[in-house]
N, C-alpha and C positions, 0 to 999 in steps of 0.2 A: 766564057765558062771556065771557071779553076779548071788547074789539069789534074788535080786529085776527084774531083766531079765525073772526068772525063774517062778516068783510070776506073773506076767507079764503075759506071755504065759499060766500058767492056766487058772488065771482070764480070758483068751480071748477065752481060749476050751472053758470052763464050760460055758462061757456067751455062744456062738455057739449052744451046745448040749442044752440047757435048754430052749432056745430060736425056736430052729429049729425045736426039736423035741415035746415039746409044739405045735407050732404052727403044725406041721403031722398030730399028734395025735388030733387034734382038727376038721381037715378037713378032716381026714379019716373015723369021725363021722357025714361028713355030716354038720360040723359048719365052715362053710365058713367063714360067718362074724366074731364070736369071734375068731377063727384063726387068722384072720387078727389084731384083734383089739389087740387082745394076742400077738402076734408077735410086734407091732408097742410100746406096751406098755414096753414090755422087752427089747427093744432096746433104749428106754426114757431110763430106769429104771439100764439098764448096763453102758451108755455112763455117768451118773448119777457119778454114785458110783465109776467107772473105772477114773476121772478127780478127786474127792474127794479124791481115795485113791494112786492117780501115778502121779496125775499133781500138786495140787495144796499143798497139803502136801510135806513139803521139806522133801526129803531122807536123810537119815541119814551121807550120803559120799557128801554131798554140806555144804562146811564151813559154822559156826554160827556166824555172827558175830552182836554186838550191838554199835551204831545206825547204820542202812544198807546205811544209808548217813548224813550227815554231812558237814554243809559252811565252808568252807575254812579257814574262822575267825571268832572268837565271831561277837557276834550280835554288827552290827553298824560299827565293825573295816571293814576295807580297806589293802586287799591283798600288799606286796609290796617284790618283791626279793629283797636281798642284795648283793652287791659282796664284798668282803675283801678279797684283796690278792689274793689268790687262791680257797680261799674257798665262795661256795654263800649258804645263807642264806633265808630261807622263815620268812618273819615277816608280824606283822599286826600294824598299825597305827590308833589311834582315832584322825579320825579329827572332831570328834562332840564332842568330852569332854563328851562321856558317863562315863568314867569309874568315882569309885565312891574311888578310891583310886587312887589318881594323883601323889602319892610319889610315887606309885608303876609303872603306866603307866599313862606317861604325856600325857595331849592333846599336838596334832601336830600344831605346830604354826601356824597361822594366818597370819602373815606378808607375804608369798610369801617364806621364807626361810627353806630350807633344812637340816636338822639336820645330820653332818657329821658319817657316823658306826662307832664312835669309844667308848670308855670305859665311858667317861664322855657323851656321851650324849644314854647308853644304855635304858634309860626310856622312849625314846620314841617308841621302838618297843615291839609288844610280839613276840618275839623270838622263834618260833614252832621248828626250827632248834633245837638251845640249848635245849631245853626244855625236846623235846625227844632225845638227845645227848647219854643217858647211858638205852636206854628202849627199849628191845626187839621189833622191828618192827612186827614181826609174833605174840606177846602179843595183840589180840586187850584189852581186856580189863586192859591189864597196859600202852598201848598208852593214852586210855580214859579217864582214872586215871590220868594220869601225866596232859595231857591236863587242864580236870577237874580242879583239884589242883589248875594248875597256872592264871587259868582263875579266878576264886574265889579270889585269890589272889590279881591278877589286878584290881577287883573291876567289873568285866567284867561278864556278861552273856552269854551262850551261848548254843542254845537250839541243846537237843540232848544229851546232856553232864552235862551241870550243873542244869538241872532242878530239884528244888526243893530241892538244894545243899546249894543256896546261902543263909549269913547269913543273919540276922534279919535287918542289914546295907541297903540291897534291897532293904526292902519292908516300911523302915519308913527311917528319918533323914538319909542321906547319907552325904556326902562332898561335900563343893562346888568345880564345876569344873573349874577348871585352866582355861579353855578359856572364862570364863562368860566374863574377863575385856579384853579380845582381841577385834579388830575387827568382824565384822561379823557373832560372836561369838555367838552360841546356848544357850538358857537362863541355868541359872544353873542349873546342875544333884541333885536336892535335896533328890529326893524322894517321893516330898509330892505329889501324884495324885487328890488332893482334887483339885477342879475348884476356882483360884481365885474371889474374889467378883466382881463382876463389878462396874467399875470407875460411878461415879454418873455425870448425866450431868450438864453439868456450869450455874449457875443462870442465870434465863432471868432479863435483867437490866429493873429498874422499866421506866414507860413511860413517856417522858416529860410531865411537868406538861403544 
C-alpha cells in the first residue's frame, strides 16, 4: 500500500475518533448542544485540513512540470503543419511582422502567396519541429530552454517561456518590421509604446471678405 494511501486512512481514524468521541463525551455530560456544535465544528475543521493536506497539495508521485500550459506558438505567430517528403513538421508563422529580428523570422507575405518548405525560404517559419530535433522530450525543462532560446532569437515573445528573458531590443528601439511596406501591412514593430502626438486640425480658411 502507498504510504500517501496509508497517511490517508489515519488521518480519516483519527478525524472519526476525535470527532465521535468528543462529541460522546459531551452528551454523556448532559451537553447536548455543544456536542452538537463540537461535532459539526470538527467535521469543518477535518474536511479543512484533509483537502489542504491530500487534495490540493500536489503529491510528491504527480510529474512537476513548468509552464503547466503553454500556446502552441509565441505570442501573435500562427500555428501551421508542414509536410516535406515524408516528414511533417510543426511551424509557426508571423503574419503580423511582430518579430523584431526579421533576418531571423520574416514576416509572412502580404500578397496572397505561399512561401514553398524548402531551404531558401526557411525564415519564414519557427520550426518547433527542428528546434526540438536533438532535446530530450521527457526534459521539460530542456524542451523550455531550447524553445526559449529560439524564440528570443526570432525576435519573438512568448509568455510562459521567455518572460523576462527578452533582451533590452523588446522593450526600447526594435527593428522595423518587414511588412510595414507591404500591403495591409500592421504599422511597424518599433518598440516605442510612447502614444504618438496627435495630428493638429487643418486651418479654418479665413471668411470672405
Amino acid at each position: 500500500m502507498e504510504e500517501r494511501t496509508v497517511k490517508i486512512l489515519i488521518y480519516v481514524l483519527l478525524s472519526l475518533a476525535i470527532g465521535i468521541g468528543g462529541t460522546v463525551a459531551l452528551m454523556s455530560g448532559g451537553r447536548s448542544t455543544a456536542g452538537i456544535i463540537y461535532l459539526i465544528g470538527a467535521i469543518l475543521i477535518f474536511i479543512f485540513f484533509g483537502l489542504r493536506w491530500f487534495v490540493y497539495s500536489t503529491p510528491s508521485w504527480v510529474a512537476k512540470s513548468w509552464p503547466p500550459n503553454i500556446n502552441t506558438c509565441p505570442d501573435f505567430l500562427v500555428y501551421m503543419s508542414v509536410t516535406d517528403g515524408n516528414n511533417k513538421y510543426d511551424t509557426c508563422i508571423d503574419v503580423q511582422g511582430v518579430s523584431t529580428q526579421p533576418t531571423v523570422l520574416k514576416c509572412w507575405p502580404k500578397d496572397g502567396t505561399t512561401p514553398t518548405f524548402s531551404p531558401v525560404n526557411y525564415g519564414y517559419f519557427f520550426n518547433k519541429t527542428e528546434i526540438l530535433k536533438n532535446v530530450n522530450a521527457s526534459d521539460v525543462n530542456a524542451v523550455r530552454s531550447a524553445l526559449s532560446t529560439a524564440a528570443i532569437q526570432a525576435g519573438v515573445s512568448w509568455e510562459g517561456l521567455t518572460d523576462g528573458k527578452e533582451p533590452v531590443a523588446f522593450n526600447t528601439a526594435a527593428t522595423t518590421s518587414t511588412c510595414a511596406s507591404q500591403p495591409g501591412a500592421p504599422p511597424a514593430n518599433t518598440g516605442n509604446t510612447a502614444t504618438p502626438p496627435a495630428t493638429p486640425p487643418p486651418a479654418t480658411p479665413p471668411a470672405n471678405p
